[in-house]
N, C-alpha and C positions, 0 to 999 in steps of 0.2 A: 672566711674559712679559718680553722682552729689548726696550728701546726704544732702535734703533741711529739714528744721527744721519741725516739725511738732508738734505745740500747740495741746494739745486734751482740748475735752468740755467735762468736768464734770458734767453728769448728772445722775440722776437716771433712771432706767426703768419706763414707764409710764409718765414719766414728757414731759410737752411739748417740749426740745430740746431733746428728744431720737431720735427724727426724724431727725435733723441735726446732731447730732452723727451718725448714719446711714449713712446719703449721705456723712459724711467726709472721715468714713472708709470706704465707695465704693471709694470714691473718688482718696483717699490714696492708697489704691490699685490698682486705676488704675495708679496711679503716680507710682509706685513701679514697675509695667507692664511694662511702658512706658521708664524707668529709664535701665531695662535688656536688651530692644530692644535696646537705645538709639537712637529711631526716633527724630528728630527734629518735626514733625510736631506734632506727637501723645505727647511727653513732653510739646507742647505747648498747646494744647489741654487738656491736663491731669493736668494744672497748672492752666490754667482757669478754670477748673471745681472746682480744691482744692479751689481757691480765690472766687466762686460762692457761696461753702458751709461755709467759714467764714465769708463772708456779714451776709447769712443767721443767722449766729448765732452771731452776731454784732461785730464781732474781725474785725473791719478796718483794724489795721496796718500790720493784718495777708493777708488782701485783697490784702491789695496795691503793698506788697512784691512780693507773689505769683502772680499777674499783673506783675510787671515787668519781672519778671522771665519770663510768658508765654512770654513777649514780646522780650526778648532775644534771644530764641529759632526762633520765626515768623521772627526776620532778621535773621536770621542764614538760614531761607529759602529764602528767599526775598520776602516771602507772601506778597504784601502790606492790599491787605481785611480781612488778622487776624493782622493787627500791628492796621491799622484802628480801626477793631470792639477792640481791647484787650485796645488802646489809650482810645476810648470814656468811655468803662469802667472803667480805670484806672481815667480819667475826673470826670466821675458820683460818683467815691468812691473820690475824693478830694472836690470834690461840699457837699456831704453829709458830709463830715469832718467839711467843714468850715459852713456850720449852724450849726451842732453840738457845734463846738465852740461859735458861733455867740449867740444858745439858752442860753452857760452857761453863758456867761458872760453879759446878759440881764438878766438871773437869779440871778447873783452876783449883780447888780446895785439895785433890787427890794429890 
């Protein structure tokens, strides 16, 4: 069995990421699910929903991670339509990285 790291978000009750807190620990649990089983598909599956809920709550690096991993799993099947769709998302969270970058370091020249 694979024991992948799991950041938690720190929030409070009421606050607006109690809601992403929420979808991580579903999330997390379905990873924890999928981990007993050891299906490949449903791990791949289960990894992209965890990197779905840390976009949401802006941890990139925790995104990109969890992307790979989902995409580990997808060639262990020879899925190519989840290496595909897990690729372009793992594309769209390195796109958002580098404006991120791109904004601070426009911010540092003002």
């Amino acid at each position: 069995m694979t024991s992948f790291p799991r950041p938690t978000l720190a929030t409070q009750p009421g606050h607006p990421e109690s809601h992403s807190r929420r979808n991580l620990t579903r999330a997390l649990a379905e990873l924890d699910a999928a981990e007993l089983h050891g299906e490949a598909a449903r791990l791949s599956q289960a990894l992209a929903q965890v990197a779905s809920c840390y976009h949401a709550a802006g941890m990139a690096a925790h995104r990109r991670w969890y992307l790979q991993q989902a995409m580990r799993f997808a060639a262990l099947l020879g899925a190519v339509d989840a290496r595909v769709d897990l690729l372009c998302q793992l594309a769209e969270a390195c796109v958002e990285d580098l404006r991120g970058e791109t904004a601070d370091a426009d911010d540092a020249r003002r």
